[in-house]
C-alpha positions in Angstrom: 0.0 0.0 0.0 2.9 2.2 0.5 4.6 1.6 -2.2 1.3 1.9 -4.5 0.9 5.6 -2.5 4.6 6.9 -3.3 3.5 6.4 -7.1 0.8 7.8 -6.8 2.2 10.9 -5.2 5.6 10.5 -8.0 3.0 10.1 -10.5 1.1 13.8 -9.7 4.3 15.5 -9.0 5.4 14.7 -12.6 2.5 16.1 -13.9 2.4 19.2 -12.0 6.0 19.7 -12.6 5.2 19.4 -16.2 2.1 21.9 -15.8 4.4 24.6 -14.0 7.5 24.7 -16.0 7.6 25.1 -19.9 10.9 24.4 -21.5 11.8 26.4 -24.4 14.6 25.8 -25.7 15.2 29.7 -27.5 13.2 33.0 -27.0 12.3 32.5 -30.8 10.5 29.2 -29.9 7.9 31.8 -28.7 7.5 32.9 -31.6 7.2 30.1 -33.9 4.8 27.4 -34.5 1.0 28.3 -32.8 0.1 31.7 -31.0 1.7 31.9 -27.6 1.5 35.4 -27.3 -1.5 37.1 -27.0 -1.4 40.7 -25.5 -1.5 44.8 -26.1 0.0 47.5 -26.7 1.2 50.4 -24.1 3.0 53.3 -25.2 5.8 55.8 -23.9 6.7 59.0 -25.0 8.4 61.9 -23.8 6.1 64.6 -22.2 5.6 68.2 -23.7 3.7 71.2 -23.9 1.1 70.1 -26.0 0.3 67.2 -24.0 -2.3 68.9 -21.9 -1.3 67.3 -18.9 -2.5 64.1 -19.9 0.6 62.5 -19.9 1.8 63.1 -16.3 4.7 65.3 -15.3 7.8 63.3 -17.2 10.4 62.8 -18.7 8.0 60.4 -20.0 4.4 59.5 -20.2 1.5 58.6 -20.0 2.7 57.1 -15.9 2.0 53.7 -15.6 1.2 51.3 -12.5 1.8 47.9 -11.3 -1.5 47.4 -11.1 -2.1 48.6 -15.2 0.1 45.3 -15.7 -1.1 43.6 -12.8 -4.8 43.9 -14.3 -3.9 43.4 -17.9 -2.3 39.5 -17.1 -5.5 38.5 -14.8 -7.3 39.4 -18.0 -5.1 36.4 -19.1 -2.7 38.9 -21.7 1.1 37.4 -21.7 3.1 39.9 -23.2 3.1 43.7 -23.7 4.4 45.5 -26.4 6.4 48.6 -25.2 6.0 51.4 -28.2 8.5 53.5 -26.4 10.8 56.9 -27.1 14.3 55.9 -27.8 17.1 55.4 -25.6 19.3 58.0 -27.6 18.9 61.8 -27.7 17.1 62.9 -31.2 19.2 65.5 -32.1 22.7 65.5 -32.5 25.2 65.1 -30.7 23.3 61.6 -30.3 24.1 60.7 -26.7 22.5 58.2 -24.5 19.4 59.4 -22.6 19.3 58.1 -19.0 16.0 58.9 -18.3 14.8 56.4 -21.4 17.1 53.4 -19.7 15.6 54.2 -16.1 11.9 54.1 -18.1 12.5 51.0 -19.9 14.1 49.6 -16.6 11.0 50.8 -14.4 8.3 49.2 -17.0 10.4 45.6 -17.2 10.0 45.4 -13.5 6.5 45.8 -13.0 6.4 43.6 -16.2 8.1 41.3 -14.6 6.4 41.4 -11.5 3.2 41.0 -13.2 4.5 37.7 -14.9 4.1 39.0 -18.8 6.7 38.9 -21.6 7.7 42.0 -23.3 9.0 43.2 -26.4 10.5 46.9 -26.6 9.6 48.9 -30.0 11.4 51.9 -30.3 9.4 54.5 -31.8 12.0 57.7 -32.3 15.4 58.4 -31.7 18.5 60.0 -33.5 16.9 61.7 -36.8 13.7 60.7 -35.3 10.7 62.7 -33.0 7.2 61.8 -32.4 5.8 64.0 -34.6 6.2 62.0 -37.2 3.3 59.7 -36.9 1.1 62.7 -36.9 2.1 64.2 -40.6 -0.2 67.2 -41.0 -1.5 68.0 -38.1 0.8 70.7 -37.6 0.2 74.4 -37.8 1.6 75.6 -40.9 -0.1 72.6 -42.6 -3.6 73.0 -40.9 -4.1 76.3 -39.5 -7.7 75.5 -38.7 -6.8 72.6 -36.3 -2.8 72.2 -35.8 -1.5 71.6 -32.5 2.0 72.0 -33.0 4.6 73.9 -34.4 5.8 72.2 -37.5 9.8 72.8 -36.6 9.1 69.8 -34.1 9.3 67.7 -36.8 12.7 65.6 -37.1 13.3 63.1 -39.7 16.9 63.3 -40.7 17.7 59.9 -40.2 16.6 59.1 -43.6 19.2 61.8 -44.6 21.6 62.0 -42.2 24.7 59.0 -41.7 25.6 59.9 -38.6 22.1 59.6 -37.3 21.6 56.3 -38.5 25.0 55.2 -37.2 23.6 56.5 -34.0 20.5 54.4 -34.6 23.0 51.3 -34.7 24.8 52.5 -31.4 21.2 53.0 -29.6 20.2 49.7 -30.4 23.6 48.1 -29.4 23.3 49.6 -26.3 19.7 47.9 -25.5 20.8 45.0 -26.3 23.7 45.1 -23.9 21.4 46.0 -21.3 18.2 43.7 -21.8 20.0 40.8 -23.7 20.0 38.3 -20.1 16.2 39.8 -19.3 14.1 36.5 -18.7 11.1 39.1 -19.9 12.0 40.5 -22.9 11.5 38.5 -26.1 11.9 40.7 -29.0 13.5 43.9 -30.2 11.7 45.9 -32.8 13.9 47.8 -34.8 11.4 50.8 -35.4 8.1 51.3 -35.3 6.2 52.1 -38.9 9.4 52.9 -41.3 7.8 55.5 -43.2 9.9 57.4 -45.5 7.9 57.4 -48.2 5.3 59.4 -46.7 7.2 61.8 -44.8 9.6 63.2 -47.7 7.5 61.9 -51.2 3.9 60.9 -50.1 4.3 57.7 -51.9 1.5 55.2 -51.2 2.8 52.6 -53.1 5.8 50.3 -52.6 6.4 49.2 -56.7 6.1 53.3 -57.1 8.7 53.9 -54.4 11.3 50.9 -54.7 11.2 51.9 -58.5 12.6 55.5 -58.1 14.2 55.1 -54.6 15.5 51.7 -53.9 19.0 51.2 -52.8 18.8 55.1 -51.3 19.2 56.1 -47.8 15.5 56.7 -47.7 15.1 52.8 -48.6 14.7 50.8 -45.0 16.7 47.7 -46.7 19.5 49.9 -47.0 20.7 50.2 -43.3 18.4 47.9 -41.1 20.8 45.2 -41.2 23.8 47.9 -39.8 21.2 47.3 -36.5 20.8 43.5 -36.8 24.7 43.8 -36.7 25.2 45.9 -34.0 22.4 43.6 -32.2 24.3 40.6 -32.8 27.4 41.6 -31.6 26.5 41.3 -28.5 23.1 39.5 -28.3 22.5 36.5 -30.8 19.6 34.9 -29.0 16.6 37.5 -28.6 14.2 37.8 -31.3 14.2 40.7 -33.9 10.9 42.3 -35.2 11.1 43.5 -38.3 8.6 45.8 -39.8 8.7 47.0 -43.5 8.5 50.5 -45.2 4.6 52.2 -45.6 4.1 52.2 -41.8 4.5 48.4 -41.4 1.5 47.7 -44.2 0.9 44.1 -45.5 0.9 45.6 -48.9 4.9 46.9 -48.7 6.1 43.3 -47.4 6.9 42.2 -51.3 9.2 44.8 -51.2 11.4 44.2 -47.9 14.9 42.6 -48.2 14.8 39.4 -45.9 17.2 39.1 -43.3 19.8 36.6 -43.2 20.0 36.6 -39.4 17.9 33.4 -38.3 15.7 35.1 -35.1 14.2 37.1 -36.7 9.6 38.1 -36.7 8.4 39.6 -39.5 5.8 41.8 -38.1 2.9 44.0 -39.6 0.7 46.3 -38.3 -3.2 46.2 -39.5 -5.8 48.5 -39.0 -7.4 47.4 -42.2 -9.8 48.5 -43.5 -9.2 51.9 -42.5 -12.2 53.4 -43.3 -13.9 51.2 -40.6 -11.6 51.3 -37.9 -10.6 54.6 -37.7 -13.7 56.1 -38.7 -15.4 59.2 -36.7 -19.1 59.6 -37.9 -19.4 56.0 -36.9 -21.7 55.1 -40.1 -19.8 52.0 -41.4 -20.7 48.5 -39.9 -19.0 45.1 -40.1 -20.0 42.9 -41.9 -21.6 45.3 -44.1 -21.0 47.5 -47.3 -19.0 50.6 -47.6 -16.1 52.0 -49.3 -12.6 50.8 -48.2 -10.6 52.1 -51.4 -11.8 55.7 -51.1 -13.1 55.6 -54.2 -16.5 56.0 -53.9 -17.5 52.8 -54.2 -19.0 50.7 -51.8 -18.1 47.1 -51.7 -18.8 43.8 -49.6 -16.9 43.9 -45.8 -16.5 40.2 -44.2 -14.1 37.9 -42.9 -13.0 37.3 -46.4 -12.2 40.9 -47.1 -9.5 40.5 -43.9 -8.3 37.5 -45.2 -7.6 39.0 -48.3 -5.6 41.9 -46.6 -3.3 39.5 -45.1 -2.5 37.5 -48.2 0.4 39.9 -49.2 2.1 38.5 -46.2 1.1 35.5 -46.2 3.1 35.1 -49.9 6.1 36.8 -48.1 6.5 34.4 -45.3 6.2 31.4 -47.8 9.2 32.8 -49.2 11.3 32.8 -46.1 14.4 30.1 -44.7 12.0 30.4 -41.3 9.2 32.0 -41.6 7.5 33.4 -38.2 5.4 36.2 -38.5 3.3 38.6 -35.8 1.3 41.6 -36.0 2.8 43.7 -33.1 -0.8 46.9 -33.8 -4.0 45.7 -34.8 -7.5 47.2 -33.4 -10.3 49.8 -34.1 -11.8 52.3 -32.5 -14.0 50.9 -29.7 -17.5 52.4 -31.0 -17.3 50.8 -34.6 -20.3 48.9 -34.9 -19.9 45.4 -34.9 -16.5 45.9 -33.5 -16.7 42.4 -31.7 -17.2 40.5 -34.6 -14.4 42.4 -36.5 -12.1 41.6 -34.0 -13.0 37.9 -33.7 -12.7 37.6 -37.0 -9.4 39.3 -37.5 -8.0 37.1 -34.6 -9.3 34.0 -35.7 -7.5 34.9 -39.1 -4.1 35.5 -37.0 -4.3 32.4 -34.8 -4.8 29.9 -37.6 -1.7 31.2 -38.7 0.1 30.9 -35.9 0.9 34.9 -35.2 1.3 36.4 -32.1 -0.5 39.6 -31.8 -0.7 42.4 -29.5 -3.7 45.0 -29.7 -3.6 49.0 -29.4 -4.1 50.1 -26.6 -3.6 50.0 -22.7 -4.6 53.7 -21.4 -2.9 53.9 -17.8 -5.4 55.3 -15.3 -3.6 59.0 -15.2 -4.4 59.8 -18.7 -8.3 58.3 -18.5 -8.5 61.0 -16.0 -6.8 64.1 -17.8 -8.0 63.0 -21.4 -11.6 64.4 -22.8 -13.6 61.0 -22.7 -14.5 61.0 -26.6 -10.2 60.7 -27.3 -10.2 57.2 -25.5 -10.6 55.6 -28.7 -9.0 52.4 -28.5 -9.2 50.9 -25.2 -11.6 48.0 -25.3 -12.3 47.4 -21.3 -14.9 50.5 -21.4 -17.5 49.7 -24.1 -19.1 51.2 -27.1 -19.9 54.3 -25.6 -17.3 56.9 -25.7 -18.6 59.0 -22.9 -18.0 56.2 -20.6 -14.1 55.4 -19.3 -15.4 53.1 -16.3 -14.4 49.2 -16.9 -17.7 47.6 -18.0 -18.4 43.9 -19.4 -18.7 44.1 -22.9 -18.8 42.5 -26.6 -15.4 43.5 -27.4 -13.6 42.6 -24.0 -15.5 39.1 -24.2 -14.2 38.4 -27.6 -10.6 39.5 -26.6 -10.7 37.6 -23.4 -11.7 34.7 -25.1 -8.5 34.2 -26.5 -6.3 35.7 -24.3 -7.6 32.7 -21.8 -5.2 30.6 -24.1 -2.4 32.0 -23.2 -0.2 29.8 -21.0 3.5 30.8 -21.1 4.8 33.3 -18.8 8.1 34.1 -17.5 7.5 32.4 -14.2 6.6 28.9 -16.3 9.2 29.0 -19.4 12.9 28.3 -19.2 15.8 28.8 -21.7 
């Protein structure tokens, strides 16, 4: 009897060993194979006079909590994508900013803490300001509306060598710092390359590679100088890798594959635009309505997403290792039919195998010092943009429902 009760008790220890710990062998395991990483988006960028006061009191904002994370994995997410300011000053001389490192180190600890995986995107840096993902809502180009003066805008990287050198030595510097973090799985080189909209409002890849490839202002030209400067010191964690056109699925025929092997191929999709960022809220899904902005209304369903994501889909079929994620997707919360959109366009991801990770986590200091009708994205307060108090919802139940998959954390996975 004895005996029969020590195997018993060898018997559930072995299966609640193999419950609590995950082996995986590399980071980029991950990353490969189904979706294991199912989370959101926060973002970090440096506070100014235009922020209103929404973003806190700096360096860098909006302020976020332990409980922000702490709430975010018992809704079951697993990993947070940190869209963050970079870690080297944006004008020259390009020097390491402090206050970004002491950020970035802050975040990973309550990450950590709140037993998620992260990946750090760096939005700006040498050559690069925020301002650039808000092209013409500037002053001088709308004097009607603009909220900033448009010398704020910096995008000399695409110009300047030494600020893409600096680029390199920002991103060699992360690497050294974060390369042993158990938390962080993935470095994305920048967030939403977009060149060809800041300096020739090109729309179109075949248009752009035709005139400009092989130029500084051509992303295959110098991202692998960072993969380099990466690797020279970290050879295990997992580069993201977005291409030109603000990361679209339509610009992926045109980006150079790396030869490194860690490597994501990511994309960012908010398709189709005219539904997901739309203001008068007069376009349901599924329904009909005009995606090209032509004037033409056409049939919206699941097999309109699907088609968006076929341009990548032939990409990755091209590569040694293919592994693909889409690091943005969402809409704004009062679309209507916004749940079945977004079950739809994660179903779509998951039989792939993609991680994804939606936009956005607003922190509870910026809910408080934003107008209500700005909290577009944040899919824990409902349909209603008046309201910014946590309610059970469509949207949230559809999310939930797959972040509930999600089983790997740092706590449970070894490598």
């Amino acid at each position: 009897m004895f005996k029969l009760l020590k195997l018993v008790f060898l018997f559930i220890s072995l299966m609640f060993s193999s419950v609590s710990a995950k082996v995986v062998k590399q980071k980029i395991d991950l990353w490969r194979g189904q979706t294991q990483l199912r989370g959101i988006n926060i973002l970090q960028t440096f506070v100014t006079e235009f922020d209103r006061g929404t973003k806190g009191h700096g360096p860098l904002g909006p302020p976020f909590t332990l409980n922000d994370f702490k709430e975010m994995a018992k809704l079951g997410a697993n990993y947070v994508n940190i869209s963050h300011a970079g870690a080297f000053s944006e004008k020259a001389p390009y020097q390491v900013d402090v206050r970004v490192l002491e950020n970035l180190d802050h975040l990973l600890k309550m990450i950590k803490k709140a037993d998620m995986f992260a990946v750090i995107s760096i939005r700006t840096g040498p050559g690069r300001s925020e301002y650039t993902f808000v092209l013409g809502e500037d002053k001088t180009t709308d004097a009607l509306n603009g909220w900033f003066p448009a010398e704020l805008y910096n995008d000399t990287v695409w110009t300047d060598l030494a600020a893409r050198e600096a680029w390199a030595k920002m991103w060699l510097a992360l690497a050294k710092r974060y390369k042993d973090s158990p938390v962080v799985v993935g470095y994305d080189l920048m967030v939403e390359p977009n060149a060809n909209e800041i300096f020739f409002k090109i729309y179109d890849g075949k248009t752009f590679y035709n005139k400009y490839r092989g130029t500084s202002y051509d992303w295959n030209s110098w991202y692998p100088g960072l993969i380099q400067a990466i690797r020279t010191v970290d050879t295990k964690t997992p580069i993201l890798l977005q291409s030109m056109g603000h990361a679209h699925m339509d610009w992926m025929p045109f980006l150079q594959p790396s030869r490194d092997t860690n490597i994501v191929y990511t994309i960012h999709d908010y398709e189709p635009f005219s539904y997901t960022h739309q203001h008068s809220v007069k376009n349901r899904y599924p329904g009909k309505f005009d995606i090209n902005y032509d004037d033409k209304p056409e049939e919206v369903d699941r097999t309109t997403l699907n088609a968006f994501l076929l341009p990548f889909d032939r990409y990755l079929k091209t590569q040694r290792d293919y592994t693909g994620a889409v690091n943005e997707f969402g809409l704004h919360r009062n679309a209507p039919g916004a749940d079945k959109y977004l079950s739809d366009m994660i179903e779509l991801f998951e039989v792939r195998g993609w991680n994804h990770a939606l936009w956005l986590w607003y922190p509870a200091h910026f809910i408080k010092n934003r107008p209500a009708d700005e909290i577009h994205f944040d899919f824990r307060f409902g349909p209603n943009y008046i309201n910014t108090i946590p309610i059970a919802n469509p949207v949230q139940d559809v999310i939930l429902k797959h972040w509930k998959l999600n089983s790997a954390r740092p706590s449970n996975t070894k490598f």
